[in-house]
TORKOL-4160 file (C-alpha; in steps of 0.2 Angstrom, whole numbers, padded with zeros to 4 digits, m for minus):
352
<pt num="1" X="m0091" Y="0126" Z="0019"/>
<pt num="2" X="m0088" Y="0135" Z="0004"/>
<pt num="3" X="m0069" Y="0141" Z="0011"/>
<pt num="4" X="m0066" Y="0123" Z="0015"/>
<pt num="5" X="m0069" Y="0118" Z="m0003"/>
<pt num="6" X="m0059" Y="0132" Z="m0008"/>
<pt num="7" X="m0042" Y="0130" Z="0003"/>
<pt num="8" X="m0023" Y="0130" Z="0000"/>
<pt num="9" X="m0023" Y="0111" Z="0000"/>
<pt num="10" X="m0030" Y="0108" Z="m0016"/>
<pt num="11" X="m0028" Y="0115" Z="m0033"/>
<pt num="12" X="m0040" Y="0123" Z="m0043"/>
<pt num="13" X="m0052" Y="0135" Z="m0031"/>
<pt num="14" X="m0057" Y="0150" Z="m0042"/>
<pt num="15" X="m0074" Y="0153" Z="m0052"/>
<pt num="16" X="m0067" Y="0145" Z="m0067"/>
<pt num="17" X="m0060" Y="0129" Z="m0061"/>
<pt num="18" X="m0079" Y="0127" Z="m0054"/>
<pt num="19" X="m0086" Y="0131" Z="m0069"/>
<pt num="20" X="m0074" Y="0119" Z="m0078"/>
<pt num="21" X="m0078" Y="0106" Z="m0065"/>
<pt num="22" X="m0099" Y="0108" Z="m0067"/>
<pt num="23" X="m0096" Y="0106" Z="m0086"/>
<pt num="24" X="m0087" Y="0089" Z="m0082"/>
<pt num="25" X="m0099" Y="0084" Z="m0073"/>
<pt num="26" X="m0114" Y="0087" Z="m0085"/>
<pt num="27" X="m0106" Y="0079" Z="m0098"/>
<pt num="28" X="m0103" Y="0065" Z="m0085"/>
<pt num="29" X="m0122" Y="0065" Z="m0082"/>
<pt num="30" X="m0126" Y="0065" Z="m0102"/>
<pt num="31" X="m0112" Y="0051" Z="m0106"/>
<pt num="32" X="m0125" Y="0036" Z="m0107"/>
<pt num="33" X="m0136" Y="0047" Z="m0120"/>
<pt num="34" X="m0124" Y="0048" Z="m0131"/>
<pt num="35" X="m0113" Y="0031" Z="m0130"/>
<pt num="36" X="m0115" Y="0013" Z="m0130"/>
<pt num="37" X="m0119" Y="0002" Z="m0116"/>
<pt num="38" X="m0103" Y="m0007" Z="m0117"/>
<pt num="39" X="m0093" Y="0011" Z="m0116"/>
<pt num="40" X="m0105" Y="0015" Z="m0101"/>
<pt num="41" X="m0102" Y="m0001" Z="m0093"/>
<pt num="42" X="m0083" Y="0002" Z="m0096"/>
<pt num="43" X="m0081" Y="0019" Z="m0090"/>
<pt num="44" X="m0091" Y="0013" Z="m0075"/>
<pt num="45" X="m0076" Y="0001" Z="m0072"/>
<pt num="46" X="m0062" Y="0015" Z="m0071"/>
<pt num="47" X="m0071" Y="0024" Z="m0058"/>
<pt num="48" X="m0071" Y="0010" Z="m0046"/>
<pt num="49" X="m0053" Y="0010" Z="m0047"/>
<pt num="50" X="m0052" Y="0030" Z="m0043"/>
<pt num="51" X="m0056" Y="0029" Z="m0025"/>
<pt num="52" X="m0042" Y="0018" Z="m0021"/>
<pt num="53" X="m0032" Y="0032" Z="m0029"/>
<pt num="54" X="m0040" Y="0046" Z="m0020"/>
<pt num="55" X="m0035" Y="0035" Z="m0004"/>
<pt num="56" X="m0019" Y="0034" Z="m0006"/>
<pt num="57" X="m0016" Y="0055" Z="m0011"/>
<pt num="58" X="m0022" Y="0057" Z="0003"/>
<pt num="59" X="m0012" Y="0046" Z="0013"/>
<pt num="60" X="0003" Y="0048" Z="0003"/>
<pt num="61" X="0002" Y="0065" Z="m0003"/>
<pt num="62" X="m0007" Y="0073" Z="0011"/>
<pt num="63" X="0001" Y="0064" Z="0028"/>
<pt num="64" X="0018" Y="0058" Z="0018"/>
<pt num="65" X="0013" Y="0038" Z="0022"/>
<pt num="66" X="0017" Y="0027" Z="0005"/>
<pt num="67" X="0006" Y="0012" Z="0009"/>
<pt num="68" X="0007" Y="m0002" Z="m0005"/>
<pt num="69" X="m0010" Y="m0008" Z="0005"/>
<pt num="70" X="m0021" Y="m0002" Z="m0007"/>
<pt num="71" X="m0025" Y="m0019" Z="m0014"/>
<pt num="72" X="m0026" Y="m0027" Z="0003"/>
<pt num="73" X="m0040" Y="m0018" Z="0006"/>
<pt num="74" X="m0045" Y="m0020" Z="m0011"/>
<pt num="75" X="m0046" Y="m0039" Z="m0010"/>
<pt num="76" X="m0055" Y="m0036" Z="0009"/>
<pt num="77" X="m0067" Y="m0027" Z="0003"/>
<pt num="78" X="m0071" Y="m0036" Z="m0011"/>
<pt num="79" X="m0070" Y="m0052" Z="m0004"/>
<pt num="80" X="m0079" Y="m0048" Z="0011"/>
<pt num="81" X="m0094" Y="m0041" Z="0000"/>
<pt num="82" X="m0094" Y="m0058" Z="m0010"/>
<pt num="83" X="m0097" Y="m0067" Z="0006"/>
<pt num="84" X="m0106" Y="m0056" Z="0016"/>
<pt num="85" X="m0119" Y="m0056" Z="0002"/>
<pt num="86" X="m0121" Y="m0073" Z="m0004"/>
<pt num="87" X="m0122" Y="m0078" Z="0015"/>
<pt num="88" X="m0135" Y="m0064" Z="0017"/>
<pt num="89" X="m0142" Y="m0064" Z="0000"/>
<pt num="90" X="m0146" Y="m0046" Z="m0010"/>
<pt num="91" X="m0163" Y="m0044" Z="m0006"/>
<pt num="92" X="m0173" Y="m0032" Z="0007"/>
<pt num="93" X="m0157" Y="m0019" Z="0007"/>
<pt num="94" X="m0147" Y="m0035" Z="0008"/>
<pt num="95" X="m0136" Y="m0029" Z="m0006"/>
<pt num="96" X="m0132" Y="m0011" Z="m0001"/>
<pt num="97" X="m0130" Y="m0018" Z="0019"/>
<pt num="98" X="m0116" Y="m0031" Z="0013"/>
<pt num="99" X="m0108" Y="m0017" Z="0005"/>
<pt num="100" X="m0108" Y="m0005" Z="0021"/>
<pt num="101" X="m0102" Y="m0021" Z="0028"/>
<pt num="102" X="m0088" Y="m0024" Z="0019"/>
<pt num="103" X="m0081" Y="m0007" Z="0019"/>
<pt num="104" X="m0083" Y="m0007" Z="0039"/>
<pt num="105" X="m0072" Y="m0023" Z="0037"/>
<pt num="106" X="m0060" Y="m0016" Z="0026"/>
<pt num="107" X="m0058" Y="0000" Z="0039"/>
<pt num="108" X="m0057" Y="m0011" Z="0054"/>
<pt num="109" X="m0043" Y="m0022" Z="0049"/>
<pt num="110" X="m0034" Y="m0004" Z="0041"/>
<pt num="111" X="m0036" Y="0001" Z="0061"/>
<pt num="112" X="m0029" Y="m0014" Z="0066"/>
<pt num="113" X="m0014" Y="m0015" Z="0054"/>
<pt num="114" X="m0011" Y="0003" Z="0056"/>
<pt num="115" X="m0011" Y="0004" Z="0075"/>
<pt num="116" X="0003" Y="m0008" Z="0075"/>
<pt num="117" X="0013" Y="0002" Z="0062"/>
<pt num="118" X="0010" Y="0019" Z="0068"/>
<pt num="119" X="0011" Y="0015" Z="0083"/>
<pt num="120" X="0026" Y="0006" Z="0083"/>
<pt num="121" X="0034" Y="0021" Z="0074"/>
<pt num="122" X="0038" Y="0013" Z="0055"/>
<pt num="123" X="0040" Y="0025" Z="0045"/>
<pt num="124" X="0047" Y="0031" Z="0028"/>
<pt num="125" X="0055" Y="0016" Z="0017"/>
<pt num="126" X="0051" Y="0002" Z="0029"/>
<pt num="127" X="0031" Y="0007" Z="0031"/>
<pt num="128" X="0031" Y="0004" Z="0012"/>
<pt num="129" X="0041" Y="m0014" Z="0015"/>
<pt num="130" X="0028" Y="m0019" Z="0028"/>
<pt num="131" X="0013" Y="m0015" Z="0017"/>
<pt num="132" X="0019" Y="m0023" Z="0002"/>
<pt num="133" X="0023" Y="m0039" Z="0010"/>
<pt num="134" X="0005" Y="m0038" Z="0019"/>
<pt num="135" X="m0002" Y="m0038" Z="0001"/>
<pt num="136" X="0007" Y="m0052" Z="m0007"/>
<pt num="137" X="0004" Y="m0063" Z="0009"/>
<pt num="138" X="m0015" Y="m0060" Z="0006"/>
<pt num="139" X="m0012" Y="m0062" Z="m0012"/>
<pt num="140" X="m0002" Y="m0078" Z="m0009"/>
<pt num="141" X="m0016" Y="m0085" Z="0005"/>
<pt num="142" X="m0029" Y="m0082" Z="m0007"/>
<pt num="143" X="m0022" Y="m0092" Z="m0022"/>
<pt num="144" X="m0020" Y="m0109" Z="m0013"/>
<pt num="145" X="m0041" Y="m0109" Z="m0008"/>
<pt num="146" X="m0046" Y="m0119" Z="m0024"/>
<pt num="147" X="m0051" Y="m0132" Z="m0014"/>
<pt num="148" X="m0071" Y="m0136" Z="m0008"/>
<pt num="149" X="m0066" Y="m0134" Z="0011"/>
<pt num="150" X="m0061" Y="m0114" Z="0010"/>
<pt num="151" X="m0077" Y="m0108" Z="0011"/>
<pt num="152" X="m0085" Y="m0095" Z="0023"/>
<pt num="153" X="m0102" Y="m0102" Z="0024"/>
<pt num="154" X="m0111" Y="m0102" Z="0007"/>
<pt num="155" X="m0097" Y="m0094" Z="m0002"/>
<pt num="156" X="m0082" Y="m0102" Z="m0008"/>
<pt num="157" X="m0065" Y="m0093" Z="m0010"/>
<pt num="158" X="m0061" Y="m0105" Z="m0027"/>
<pt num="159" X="m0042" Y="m0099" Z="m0026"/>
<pt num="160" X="m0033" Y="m0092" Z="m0042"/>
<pt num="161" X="m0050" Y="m0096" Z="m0052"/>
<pt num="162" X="m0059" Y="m0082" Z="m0043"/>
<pt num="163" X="m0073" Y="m0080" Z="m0033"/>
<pt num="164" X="m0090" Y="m0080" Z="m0040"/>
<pt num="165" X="m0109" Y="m0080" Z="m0039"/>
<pt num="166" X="m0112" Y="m0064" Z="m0032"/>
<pt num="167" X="m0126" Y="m0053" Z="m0036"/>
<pt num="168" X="m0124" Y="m0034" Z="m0040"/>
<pt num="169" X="m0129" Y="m0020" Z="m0029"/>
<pt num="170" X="m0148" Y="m0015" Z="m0027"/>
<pt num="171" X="m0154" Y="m0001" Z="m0021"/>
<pt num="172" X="m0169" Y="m0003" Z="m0008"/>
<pt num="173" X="m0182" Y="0009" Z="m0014"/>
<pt num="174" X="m0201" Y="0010" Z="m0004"/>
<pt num="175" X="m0205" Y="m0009" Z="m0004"/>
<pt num="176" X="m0194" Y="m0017" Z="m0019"/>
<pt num="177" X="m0174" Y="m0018" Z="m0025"/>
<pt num="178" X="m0168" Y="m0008" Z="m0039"/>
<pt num="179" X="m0155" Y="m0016" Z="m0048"/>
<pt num="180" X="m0138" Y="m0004" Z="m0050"/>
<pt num="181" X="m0131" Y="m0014" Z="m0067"/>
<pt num="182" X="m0126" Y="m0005" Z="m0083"/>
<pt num="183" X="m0130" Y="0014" Z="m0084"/>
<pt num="184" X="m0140" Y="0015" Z="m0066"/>
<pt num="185" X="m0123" Y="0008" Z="m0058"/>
<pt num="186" X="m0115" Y="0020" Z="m0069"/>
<pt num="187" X="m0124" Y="0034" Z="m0060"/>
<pt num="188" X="m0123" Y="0029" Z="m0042"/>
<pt num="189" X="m0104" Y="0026" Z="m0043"/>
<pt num="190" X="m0102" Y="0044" Z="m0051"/>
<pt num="191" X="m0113" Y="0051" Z="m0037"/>
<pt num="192" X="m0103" Y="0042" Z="m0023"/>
<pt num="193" X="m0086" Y="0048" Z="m0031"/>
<pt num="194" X="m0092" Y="0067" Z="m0036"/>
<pt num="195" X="m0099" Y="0065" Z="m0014"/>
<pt num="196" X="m0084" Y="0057" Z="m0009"/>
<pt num="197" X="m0070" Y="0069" Z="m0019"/>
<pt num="198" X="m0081" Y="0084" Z="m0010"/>
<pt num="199" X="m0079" Y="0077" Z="0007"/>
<pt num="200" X="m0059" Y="0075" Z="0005"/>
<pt num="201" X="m0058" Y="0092" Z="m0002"/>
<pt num="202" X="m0066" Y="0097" Z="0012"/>
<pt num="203" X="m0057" Y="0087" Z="0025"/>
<pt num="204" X="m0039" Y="0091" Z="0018"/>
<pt num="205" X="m0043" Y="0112" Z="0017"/>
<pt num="206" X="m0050" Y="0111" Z="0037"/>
<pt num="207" X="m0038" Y="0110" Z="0053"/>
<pt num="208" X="m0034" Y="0092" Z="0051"/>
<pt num="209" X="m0029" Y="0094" Z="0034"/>
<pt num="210" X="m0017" Y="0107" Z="0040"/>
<pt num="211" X="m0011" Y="0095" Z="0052"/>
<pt num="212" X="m0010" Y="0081" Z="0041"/>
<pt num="213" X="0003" Y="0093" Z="0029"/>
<pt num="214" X="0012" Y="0098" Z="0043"/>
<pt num="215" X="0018" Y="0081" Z="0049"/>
<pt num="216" X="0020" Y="0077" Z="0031"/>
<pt num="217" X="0032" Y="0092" Z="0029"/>
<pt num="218" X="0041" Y="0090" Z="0048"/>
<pt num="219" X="0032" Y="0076" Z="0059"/>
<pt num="220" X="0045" Y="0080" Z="0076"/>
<pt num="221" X="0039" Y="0098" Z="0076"/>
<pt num="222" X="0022" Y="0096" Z="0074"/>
<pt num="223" X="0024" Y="0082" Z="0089"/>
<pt num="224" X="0032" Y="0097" Z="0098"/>
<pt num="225" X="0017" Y="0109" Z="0095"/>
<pt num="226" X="0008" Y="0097" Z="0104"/>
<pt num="227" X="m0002" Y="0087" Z="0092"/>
<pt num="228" X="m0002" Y="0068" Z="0091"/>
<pt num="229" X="0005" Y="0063" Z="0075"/>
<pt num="230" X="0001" Y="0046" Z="0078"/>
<pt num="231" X="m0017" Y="0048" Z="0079"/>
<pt num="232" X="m0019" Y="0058" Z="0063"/>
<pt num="233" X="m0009" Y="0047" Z="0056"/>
<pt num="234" X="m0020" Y="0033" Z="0058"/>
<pt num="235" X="m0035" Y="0043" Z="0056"/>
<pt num="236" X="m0029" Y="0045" Z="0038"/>
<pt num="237" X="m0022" Y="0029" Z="0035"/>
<pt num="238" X="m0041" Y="0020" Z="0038"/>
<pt num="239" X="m0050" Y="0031" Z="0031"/>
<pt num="240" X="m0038" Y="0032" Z="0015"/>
<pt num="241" X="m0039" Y="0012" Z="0016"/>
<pt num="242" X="m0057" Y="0011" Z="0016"/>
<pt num="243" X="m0060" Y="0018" Z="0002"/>
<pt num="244" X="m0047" Y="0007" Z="m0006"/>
<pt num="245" X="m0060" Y="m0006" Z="0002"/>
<pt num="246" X="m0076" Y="0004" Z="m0008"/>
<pt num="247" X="m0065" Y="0001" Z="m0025"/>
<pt num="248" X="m0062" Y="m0018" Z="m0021"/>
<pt num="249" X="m0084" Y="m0020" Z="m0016"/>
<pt num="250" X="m0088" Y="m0009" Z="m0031"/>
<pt num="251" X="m0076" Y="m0020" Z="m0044"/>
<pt num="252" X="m0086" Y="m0035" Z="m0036"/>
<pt num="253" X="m0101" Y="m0027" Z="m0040"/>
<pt num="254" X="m0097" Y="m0023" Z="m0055"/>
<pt num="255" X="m0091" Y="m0041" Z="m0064"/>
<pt num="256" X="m0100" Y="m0049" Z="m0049"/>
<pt num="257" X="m0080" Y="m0059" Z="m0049"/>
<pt num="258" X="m0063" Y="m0057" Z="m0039"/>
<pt num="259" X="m0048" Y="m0067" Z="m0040"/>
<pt num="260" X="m0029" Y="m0063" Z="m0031"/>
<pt num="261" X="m0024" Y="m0056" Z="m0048"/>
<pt num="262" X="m0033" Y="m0041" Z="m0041"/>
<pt num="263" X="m0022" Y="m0039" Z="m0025"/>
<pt num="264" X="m0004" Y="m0048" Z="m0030"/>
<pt num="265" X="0013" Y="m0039" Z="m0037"/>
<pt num="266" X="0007" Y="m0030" Z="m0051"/>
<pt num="267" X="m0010" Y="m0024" Z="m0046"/>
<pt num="268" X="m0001" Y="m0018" Z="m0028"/>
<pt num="269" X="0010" Y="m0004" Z="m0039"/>
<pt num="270" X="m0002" Y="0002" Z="m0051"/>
<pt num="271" X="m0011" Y="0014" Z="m0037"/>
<pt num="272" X="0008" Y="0021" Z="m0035"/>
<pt num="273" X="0010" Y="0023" Z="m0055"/>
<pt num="274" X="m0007" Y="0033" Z="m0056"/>
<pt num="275" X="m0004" Y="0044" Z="m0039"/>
<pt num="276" X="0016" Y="0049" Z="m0042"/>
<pt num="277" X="0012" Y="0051" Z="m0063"/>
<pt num="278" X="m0003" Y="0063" Z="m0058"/>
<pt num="279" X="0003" Y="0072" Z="m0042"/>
<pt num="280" X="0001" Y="0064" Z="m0023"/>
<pt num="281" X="m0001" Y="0081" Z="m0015"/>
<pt num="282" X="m0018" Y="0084" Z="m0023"/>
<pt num="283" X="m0034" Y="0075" Z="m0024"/>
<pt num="284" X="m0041" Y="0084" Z="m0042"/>
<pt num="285" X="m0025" Y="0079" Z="m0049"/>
<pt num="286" X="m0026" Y="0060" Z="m0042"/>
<pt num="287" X="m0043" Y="0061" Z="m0048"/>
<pt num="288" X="m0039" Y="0067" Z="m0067"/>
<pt num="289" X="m0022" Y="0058" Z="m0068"/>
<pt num="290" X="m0030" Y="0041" Z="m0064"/>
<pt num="291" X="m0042" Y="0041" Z="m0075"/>
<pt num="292" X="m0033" Y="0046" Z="m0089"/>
<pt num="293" X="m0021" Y="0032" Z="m0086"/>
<pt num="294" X="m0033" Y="0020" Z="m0086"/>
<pt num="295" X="m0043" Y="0023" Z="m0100"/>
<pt num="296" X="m0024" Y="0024" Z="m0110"/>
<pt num="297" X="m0018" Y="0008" Z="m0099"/>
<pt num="298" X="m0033" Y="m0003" Z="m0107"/>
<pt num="299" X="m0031" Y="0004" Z="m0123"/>
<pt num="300" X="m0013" Y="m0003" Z="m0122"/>
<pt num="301" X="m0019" Y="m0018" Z="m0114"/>
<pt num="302" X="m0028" Y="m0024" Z="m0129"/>
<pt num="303" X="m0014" Y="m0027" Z="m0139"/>
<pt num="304" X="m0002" Y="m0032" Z="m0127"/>
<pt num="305" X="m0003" Y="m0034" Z="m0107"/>
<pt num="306" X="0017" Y="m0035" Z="m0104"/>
<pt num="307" X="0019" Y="m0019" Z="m0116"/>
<pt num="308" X="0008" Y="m0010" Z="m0105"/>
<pt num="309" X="0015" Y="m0014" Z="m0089"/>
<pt num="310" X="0033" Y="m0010" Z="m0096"/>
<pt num="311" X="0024" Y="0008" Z="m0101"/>
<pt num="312" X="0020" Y="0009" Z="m0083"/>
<pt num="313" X="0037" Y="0005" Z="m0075"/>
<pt num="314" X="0045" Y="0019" Z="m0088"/>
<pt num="315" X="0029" Y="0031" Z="m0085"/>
<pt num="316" X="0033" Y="0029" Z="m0066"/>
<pt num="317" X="0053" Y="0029" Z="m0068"/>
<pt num="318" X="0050" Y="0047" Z="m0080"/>
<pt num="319" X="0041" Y="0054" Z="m0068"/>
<pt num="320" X="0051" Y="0052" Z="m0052"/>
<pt num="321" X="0066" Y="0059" Z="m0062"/>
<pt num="322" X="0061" Y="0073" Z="m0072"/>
<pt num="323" X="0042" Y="0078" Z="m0062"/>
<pt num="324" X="0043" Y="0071" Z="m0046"/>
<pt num="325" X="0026" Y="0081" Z="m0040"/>
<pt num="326" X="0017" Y="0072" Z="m0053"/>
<pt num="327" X="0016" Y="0076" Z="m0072"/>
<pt num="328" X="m0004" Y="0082" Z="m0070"/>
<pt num="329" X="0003" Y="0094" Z="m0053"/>
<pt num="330" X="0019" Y="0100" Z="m0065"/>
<pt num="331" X="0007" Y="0104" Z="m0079"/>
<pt num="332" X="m0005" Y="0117" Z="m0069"/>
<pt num="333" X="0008" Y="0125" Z="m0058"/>
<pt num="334" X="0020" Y="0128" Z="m0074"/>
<pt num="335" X="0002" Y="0137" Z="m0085"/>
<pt num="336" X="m0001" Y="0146" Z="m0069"/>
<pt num="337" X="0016" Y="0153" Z="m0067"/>
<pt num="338" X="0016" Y="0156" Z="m0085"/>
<pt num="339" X="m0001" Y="0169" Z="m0085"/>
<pt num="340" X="0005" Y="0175" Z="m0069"/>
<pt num="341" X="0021" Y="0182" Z="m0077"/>
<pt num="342" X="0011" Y="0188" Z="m0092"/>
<pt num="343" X="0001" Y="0196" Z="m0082"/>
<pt num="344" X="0015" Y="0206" Z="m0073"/>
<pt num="345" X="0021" Y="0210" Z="m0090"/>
<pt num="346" X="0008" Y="0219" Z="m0094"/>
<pt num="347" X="0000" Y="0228" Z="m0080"/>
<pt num="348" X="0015" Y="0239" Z="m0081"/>
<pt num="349" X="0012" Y="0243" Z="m0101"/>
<pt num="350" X="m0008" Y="0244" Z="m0097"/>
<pt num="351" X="m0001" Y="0259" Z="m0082"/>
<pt num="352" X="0008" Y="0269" Z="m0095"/>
């Protein structure tokens, strides 16, 4: 396990970078000591966002596949966990069950979607096309349900007002519920992201990982050593697209709302912002990148939405010119080759 978590797929896999990565962590742990509820609830939020992001490196960076799906499944997720749970209601597990259920959903349509794409052999430029066009049809569908009779059972879509009246997850516990809101939420989505980075670190460094880089670097010769592209392909592209489904039923949770604003134009390129500015072909970078962006995006946002956006579009545009590996990917390998040629500077001196 331990050489999995420490491959050639991923950056950072020597004692210090652990070390760095624990401290994280603890501090993580400590944050809702030391801080407001409000700042808890609020970090809380960004790490919703970053499994979408870690989804799409490793669909994008990993298997070469830029999917503008993220929000689809976003919305499906969301949505689905919205009516699964006012129809099933969040007592007795119901809750944590709806959210399993949405998920599933969210993966199942990804499968479905993705068969036909893969499958049908669209690739590069117009796989993008597809995907986006996917997303502002859902987007477009979800905005004229204002009316009384798009419901699903007990929950109604409301259209462009947004879909409401949920309840947040509960965590069945020996008998009784308890309620994930504020910092207990905080903690269970930190837990399932710390879990869910380890198990992509894991699954990139392993054979399939491999696989997945070498149809990214030349998909016709590793069809020629005999492996079925297609199939890893989809492989990637559902599971990379469920967990843009987790962020979507976590958001729900979260602000116990979702409208389309969540899926349409804008929202649909801001997983591509945060992936290229902090480096598609690693899932630490992803991780680091999207965070920082967000926490810099809502600080933006408060005194002007358009300005941030625009900041966005030039953050995106600066990085496909002048770091095209991702600014955060630039950064490390550039201090890296820096102390690697200090260091042969002066083994030779130390020698004499």
């Amino acid at each position: 396990m331990a050489n999995l978590l420490n491959g050639p797929q991923t950056l950072g896999n020597g004692r210090g970078f652990w070390i760095a990565a624990t401290l994280f962590l603890v501090v993580a742990l400590a944050y809702p000591t030391f801080t407001d509820p409000y700042d808890v609830g609020n970090t809380a939020y960004f790490l919703c966002w970053i499994f979408m992001a870690l989804g799409l490196s490793l669909m994008w960076g990993y298997n070469g596949m830029l999917s503008f799906c993220q929000t689809f499944f976003f919305g499906l997720g969301g949505y689905g966990y919205g009516v699964i749970e006012v129809n099933l209601g969040a007592g007795h597990g119901g809750a944590m069950a709806s959210l399993i259920a949405a998920v599933a959903v969210a993966g199942a349509a990804a499968a479905l979607l993705g068969y036909f794409l893969i499958y049908g052999r669209i690739s590069g430029m117009f796989f993008g096309i597809v995907t986006f066009a996917v997303t502002l049809a859902l987007a477009f569908f979800l905005n004229q349900t204002a009316g009384p009779e798009w419901h699903i059972g007990l929950a109604r879509l409301n259209g462009f007002n947004g879909m409401q009246g949920m309840t947040p997850l509960a965590l069945p516990w020996f008998g009784h519920d308890i309620d994930l809101e504020g910092t207990a939420f905080y903690y269970f989505v930190l837990v399932l992201l710390v879990v869910t980075y380890l198990l992509l670190r894991v699954l990139v460094n392993s054979r399939f990982g491999n696989v997945l880089v070498a149809i990214r670097e030349d998909p016709l010769r590793a069809e020629l050593l005999g492996y079925d592209i297609r199939k890893y392909s989809l492989i990637t592209f559902v599971i990379g697209s469920a967990l843009g489904g987790l962020s979507g039923v976590l958001y729900c949770s979260w602000g116990q709302f979702i409208s389309p604003s969540s899926i349409g134009l804008p929202a649909a390129a801001m997983p591509v912002v945060w992936v290229a500015f902090s480096g598609r072909s690693d899932l630490t970078a992803s991780l680091a990148g999207t965070l920082l962006l967000l926490f810099g995006f809502q600080a933006i946002t408060i005194y002007s939405e358009q300005l941030a956006l625009i900041l966005m579009g030039v953050l995106l545009a600066g990085t496909v010119l002048l770091a095209p590996n991702g600014l955060v990917v630039s950064s490390v390998n550039g201090l890296v080759r820096r102390r690697t040629r200090r260091r042969a500077v002066l083994t030779p001196s130390l020698q004499r």
